[in-house]
N, C-alpha and C positions, 0 to 999 in steps of 0.2 A: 377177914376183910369183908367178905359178901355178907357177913351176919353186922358188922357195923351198919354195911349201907341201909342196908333194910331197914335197921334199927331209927338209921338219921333219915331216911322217906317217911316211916311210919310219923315218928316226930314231928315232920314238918306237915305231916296231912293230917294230923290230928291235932294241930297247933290252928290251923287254915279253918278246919272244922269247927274248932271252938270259935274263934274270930267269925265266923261268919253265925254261929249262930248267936250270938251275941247283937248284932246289926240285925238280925230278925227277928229276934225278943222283942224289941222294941216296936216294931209294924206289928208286930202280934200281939202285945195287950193294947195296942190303941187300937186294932180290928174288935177283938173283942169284945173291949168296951164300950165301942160304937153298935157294935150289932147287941147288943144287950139292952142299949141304952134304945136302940131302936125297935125292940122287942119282936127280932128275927131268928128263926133260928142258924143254924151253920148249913142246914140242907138249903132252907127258906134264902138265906142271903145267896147262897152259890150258884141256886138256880137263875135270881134276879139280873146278877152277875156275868150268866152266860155259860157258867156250867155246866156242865152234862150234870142230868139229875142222878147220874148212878153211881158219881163221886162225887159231888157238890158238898156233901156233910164232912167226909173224909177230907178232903182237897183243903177247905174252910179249919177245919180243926190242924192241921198240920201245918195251915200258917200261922192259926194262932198259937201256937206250940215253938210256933220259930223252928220247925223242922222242915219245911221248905222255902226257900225264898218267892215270893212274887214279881213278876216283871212289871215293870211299869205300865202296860196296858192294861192287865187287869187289875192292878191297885186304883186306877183311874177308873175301872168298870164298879170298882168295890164303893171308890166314892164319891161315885154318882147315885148307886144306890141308896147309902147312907148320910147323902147329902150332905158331905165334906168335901172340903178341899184337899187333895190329894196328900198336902204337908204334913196336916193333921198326922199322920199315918209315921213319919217320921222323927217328929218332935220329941223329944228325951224329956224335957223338962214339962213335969206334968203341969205346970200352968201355963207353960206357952201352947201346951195342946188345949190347951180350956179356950185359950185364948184365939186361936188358932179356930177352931171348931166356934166360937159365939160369933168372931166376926164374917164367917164363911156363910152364915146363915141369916147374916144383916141383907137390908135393901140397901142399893147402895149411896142413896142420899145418906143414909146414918153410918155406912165404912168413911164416906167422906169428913164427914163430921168427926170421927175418932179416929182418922188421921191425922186433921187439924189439929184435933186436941193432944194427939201424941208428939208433932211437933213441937208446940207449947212447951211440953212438959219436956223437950227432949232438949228446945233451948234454952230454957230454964235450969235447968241441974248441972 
């Protein structure tokens, strides 16, 4: 009996384990991609971010790794540094992050504009 239980905790925390790193796979290649595209390093971002510079590299890679989750405050510090909107960081589908990320860094007379225009297109279809 005690070798069962074990058995079905192990199970269900290794089940937890994968499901969660699974949900931070995803903030972890759009970190990445962001800090690449921004041409930071993983020290360079973490310290920008608020890191202590003596794990700012470390810290950076283990999120993009999806082996630690990020709280909402510093994914908000992460993108500000990277001049994203925070969603960016969540979005699955790699063109709503495109998307996601061009309109983030519009003025906002032209978000307005390709609102309008998404309207449009959105009563149309």
């Amino acid at each position: 009996m005690w070798t069962l239980c074990n058995d079905i905790r192990s199970f269900i925390i290794t089940g937890y384990q994968r499901m969660s790193a699974a949900q931070s796979s995803v903030f972890g290649t759009r970190l990445k991609e962001a800090r690449l595209e921004a041409g930071l390093s993983q020290k360079q971002l973490g310290i920008e971010a608020g890191l202590d510079p003596f794990v700012a590299s470390t810290r950076i890679n283990r999120y993009e790794l999806g082996i630690h989750k990020v709280d909402y405050a510093l994914a908000g510090r992460l993108a500000t540094v990277l001049r994203l909107p925070v969603a960016f960081f969540y979005a699955e589908d790699p063109e709503l992050a495109r998307l996601i990320q061009i309109f983030g860094r519009l003025p906002k007379r032209k978000k307005a504009d390709i609102l309008s225009h998404a309207r449009t297109l959105e009563v149309g279809a």
